[in-house]
C-alpha positions as CSV (number, residue, x, y, z in Angstrom):
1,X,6.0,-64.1,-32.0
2,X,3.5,-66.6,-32.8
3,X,1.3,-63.8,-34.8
4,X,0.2,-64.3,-38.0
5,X,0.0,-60.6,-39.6
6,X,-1.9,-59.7,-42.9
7,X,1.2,-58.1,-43.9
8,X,5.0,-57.0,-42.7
9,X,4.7,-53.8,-42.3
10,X,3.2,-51.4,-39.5
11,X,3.2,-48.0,-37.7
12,X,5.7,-47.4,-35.2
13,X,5.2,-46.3,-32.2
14,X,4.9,-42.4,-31.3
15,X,2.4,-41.5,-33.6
16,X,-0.4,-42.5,-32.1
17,X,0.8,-42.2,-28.3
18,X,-2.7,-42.0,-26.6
19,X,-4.8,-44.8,-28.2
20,X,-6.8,-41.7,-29.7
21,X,-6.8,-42.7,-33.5
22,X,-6.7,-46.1,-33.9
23,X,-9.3,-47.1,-36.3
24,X,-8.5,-44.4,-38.9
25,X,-4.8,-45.3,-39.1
26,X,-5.7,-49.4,-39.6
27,X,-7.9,-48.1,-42.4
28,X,-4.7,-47.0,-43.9
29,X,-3.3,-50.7,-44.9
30,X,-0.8,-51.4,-41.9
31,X,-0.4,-54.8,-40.8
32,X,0.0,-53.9,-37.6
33,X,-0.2,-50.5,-35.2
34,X,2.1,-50.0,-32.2
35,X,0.8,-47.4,-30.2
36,X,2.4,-45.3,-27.0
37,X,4.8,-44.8,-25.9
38,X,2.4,-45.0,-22.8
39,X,3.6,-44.5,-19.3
40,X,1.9,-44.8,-15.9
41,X,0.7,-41.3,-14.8
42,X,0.3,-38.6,-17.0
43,X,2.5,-36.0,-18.2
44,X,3.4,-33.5,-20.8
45,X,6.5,-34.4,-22.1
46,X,9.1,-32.0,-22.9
47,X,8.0,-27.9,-23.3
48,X,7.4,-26.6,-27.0
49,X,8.6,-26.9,-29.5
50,X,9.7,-30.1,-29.5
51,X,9.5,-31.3,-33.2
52,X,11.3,-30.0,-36.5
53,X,10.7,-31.1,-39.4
54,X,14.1,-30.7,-41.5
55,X,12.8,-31.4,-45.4
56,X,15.6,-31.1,-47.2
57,X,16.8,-34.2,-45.7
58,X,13.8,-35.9,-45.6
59,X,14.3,-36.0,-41.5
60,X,12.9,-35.0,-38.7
61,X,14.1,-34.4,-35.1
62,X,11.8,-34.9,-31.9
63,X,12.1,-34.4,-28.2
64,X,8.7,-34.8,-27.3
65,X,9.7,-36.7,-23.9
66,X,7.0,-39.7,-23.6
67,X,3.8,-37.1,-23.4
68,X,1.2,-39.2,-22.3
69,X,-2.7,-39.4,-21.0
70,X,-1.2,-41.8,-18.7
71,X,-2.3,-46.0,-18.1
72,X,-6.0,-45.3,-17.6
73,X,-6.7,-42.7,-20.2
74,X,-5.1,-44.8,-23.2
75,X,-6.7,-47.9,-22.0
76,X,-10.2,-46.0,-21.9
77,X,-9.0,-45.0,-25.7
78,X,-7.9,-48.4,-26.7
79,X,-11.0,-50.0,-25.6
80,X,-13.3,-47.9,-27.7
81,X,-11.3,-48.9,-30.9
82,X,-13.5,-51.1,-33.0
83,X,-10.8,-52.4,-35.6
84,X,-9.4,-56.1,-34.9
85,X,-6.4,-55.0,-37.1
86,X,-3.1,-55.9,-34.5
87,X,-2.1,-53.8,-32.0
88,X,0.9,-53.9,-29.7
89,X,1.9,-51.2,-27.0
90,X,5.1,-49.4,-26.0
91,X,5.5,-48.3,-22.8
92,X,8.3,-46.5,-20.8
93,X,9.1,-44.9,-17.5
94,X,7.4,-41.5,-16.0
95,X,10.3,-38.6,-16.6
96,X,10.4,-38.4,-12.9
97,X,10.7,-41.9,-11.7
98,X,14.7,-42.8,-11.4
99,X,15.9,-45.9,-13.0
100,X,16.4,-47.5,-9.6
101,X,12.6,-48.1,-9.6
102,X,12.0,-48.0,-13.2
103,X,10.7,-51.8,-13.2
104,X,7.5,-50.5,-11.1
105,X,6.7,-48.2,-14.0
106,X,7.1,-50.8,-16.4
107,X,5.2,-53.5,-15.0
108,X,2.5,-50.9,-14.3
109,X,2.3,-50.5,-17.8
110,X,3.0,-54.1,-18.6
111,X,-0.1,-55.4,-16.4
112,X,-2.7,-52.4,-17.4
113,X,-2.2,-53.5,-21.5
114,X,-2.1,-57.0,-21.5
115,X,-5.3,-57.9,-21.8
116,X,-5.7,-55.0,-24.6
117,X,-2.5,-55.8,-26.9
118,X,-1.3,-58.0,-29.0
119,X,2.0,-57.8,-27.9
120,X,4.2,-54.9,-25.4
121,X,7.0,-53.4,-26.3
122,X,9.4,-52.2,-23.7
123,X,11.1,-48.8,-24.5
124,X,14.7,-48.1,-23.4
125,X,15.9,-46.7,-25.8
126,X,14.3,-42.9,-26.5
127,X,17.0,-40.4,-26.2
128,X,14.1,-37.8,-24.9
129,X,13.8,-39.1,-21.5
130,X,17.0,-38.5,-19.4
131,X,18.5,-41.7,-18.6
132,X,16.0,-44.0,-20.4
133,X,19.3,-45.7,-22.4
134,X,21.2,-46.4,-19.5
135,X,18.2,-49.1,-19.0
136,X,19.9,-50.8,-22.2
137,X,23.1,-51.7,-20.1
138,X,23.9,-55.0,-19.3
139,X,23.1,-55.0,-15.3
140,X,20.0,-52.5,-15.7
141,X,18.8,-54.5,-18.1
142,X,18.8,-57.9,-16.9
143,X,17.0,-56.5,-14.0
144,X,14.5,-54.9,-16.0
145,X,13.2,-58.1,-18.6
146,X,13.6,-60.3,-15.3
147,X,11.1,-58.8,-13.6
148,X,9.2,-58.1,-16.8
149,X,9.2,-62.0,-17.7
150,X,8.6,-62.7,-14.5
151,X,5.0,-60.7,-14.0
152,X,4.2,-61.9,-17.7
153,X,4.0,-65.3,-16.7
154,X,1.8,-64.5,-13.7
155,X,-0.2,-62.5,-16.1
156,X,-0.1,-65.0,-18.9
157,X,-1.9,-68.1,-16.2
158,X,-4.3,-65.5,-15.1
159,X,-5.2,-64.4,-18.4
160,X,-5.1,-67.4,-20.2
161,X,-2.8,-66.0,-22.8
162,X,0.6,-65.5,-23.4
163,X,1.4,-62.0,-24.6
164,X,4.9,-61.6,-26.5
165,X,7.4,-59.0,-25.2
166,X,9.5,-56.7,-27.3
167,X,12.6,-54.9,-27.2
168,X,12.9,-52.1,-28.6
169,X,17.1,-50.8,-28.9
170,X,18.7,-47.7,-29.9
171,X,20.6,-47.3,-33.1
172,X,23.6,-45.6,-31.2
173,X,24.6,-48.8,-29.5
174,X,28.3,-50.5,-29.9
175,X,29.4,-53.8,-30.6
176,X,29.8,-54.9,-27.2
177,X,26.4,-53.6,-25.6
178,X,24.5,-55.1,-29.0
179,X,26.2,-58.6,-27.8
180,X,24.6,-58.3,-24.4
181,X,21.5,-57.0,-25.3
182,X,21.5,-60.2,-27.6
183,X,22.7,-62.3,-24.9
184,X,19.8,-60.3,-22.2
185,X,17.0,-61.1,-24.6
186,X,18.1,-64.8,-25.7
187,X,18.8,-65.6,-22.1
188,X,15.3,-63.9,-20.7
189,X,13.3,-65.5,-23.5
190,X,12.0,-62.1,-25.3
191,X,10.2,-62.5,-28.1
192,X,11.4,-59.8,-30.4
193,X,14.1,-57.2,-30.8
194,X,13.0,-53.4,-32.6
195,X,15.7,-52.2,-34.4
196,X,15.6,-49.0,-33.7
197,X,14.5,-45.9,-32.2
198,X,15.9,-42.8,-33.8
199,X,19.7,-41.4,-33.0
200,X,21.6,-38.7,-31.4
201,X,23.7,-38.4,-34.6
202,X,23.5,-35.5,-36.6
203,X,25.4,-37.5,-39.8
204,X,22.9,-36.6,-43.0
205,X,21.6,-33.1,-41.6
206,X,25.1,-31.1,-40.5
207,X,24.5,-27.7,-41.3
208,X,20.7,-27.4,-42.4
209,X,18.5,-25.8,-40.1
210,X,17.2,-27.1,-37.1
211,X,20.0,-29.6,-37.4
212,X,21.4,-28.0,-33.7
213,X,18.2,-28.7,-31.8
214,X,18.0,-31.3,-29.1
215,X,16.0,-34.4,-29.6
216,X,16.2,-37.7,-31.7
217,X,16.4,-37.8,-35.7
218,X,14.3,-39.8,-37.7
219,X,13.8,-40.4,-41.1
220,X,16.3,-40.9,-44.0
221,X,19.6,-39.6,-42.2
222,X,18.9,-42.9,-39.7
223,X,18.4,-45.5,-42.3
224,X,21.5,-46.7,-42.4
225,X,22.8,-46.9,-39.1
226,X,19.6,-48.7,-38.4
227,X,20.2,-50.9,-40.9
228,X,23.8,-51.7,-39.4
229,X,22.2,-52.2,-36.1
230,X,19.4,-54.5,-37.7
231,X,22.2,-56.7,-39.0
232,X,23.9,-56.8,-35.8
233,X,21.3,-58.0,-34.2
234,X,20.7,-60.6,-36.9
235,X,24.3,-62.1,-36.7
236,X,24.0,-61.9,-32.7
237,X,20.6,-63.9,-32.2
238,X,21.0,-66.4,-36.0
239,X,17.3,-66.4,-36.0
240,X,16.2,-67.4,-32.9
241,X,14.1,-64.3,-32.2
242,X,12.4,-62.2,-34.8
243,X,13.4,-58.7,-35.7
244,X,11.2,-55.5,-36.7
245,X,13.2,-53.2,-38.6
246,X,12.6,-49.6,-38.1
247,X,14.2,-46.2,-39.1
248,X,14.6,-44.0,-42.5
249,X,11.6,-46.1,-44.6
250,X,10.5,-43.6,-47.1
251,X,10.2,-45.9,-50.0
252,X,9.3,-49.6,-50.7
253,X,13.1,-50.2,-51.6
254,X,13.6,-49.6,-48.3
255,X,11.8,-51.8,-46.4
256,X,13.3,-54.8,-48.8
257,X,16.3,-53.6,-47.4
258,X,15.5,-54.2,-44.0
259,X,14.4,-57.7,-44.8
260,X,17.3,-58.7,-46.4
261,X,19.4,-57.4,-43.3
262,X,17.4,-59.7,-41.3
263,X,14.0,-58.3,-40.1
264,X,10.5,-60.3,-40.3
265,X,8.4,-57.1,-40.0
266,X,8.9,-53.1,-40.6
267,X,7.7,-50.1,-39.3
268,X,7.3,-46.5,-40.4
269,X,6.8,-43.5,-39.1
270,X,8.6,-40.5,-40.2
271,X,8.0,-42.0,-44.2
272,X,4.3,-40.9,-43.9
273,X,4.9,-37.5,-43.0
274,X,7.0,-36.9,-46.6
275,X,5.3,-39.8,-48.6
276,X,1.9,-39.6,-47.2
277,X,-0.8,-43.4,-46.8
278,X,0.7,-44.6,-50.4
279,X,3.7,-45.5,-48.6
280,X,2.0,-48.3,-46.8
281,X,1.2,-49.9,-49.9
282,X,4.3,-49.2,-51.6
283,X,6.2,-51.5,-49.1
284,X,3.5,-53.8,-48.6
285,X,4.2,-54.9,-52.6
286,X,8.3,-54.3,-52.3
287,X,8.4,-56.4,-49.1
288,X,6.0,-59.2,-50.7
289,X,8.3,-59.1,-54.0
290,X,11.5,-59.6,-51.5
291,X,9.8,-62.7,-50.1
292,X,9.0,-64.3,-53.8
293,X,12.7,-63.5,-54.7
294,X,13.7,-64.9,-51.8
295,X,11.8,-67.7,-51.8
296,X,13.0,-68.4,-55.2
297,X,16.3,-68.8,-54.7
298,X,16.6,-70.8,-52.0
299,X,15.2,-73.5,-54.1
């Protein structure tokens, strides 16, 4: 993305929603920190409770729903952050705003951060917002990073700066929407692919409780199918655009393994609630290690 981070891995987005806590969590070893998801005008998200944790599968499930302080709020947050660690920004759609018109709430978002992040992320893919994901489909979403591309040009010449634009995808997706999203982000010139939010499948928690409860899981049941989706994306796009590899990190073996399925960069989230700040440093050293081995053998 034309970035040079300290190191590969960083804090997905959804912790940190509002911009609130951003100095303490770069003091935690993160080469990066994505906050939002952000979205225009404020709102609470989905009614409590909204997040289970489910331990005995080192998961959790959320349907918080894009709660947000809104555009203004988090930039007034984000601007009173004194770290120069890198930052990028998610942001989505208002709950209320229908896909039709979706585009308006993303380049709201879009031309609020850009002068504040180191790169945006575009969100499609929460299951938590009802009919986010059909954003991912091929029509919707040609629209969408048109328009997107579009304003970040405009925004690039007035700025003097080009910001990069990510996508980030869902790990429920099939063969042939994974080939257009490919085919959406090569052709519109994106400049990374996030692979991926959490799922709708209930694989890895069937029976334990909470496992019935609406929302997204996270955490170790996901790993694999992100992993699969990862790798999908890596055969699709031949490494042409970066990948950040996201979903069921809980130890440093498993970040290598996103690397070797074809990401540049990782992200945790739901690995620090079970695992705690060592985690950060654990993959820091395993990803590191993957790159010497690597290295090594392609001499």
């Amino acid at each position: 993305m034309g970035i040079d981070f300290p190191n590969p891995v960083g804090l997905a987005a959804g912790l940190d929603k509002n911009a609130a806590h951003l100095d303490a969590l770069a003091a935690l070893g993160f080469g990066f920190i994505e906050l939002g998801t952000v979205t225009p005008r404020p709102q609470p998200g989905n009614p409590r409770p909204r997040l289970f944790r489910i331990p005995e599968a080192q998961a959790l499930i959320n349907r918080l729903g894009f709660n947000s302080v809104g555009i203004e709020v988090f930039l007034k947050n984000l601007k009173k952050a004194k770290t120069k660690t890198i930052v990028g920004v998610n942001i989505g759609r208002n709950f209320d705003t229908p896909n039709e018109h979706a585009a308006d709430d993303y380049a709201a978002c879009l031309g609020g951060v850009y002068p504040h992040a180191s790169y945006v992320t575009v969100n499609v893919s929460s299951p938590n917002t009802a009919g986010l994901r059909e954003l991912q489909e091929k029509d919707g979403l040609d629209a969408l990073l048109g328009r997107l591309v579009a304003l970040r040009e405009r925004l690039a010449e007035r700025h003097s700066r080009r910001v990069p634009l990510a996508l980030k995808v869902s790990p429920d997706l099939e063969e042939v929407q994974i080939r257009d999203i490919a085919a959406a982000v090569r052709r519109h010139g994106i400049d990374a692919v996030i692979a991926t939010n959490t799922t709708l499948s209930r694989e890895g928690v069937e029976g334990l409780r909470h496992a019935g409860e609406q929302g997204g899981v996270s955490g170790a049941p996901v790993r694999a199918r992100a992993t699969r989706t990862l790798a999908a994306f890596a055969a699709e796009l031949k490494g042409e655009i970066p990948l950040i590899g996201v979903g069921g990190i809980l130890k440093g073996a498993d970040a290598a393994e996103k690397l070797a399925a074809g990401a540049s960069l990782v992200q945790l989230y739901t690995g620090l609630v079970y695992r705690g700040p060592g985690l950060v440093a654990e993959c820091v050293s395993a990803c590191r290690e993957r790159s010497r081995t690597a290295s090594s053998a392609s001499r």
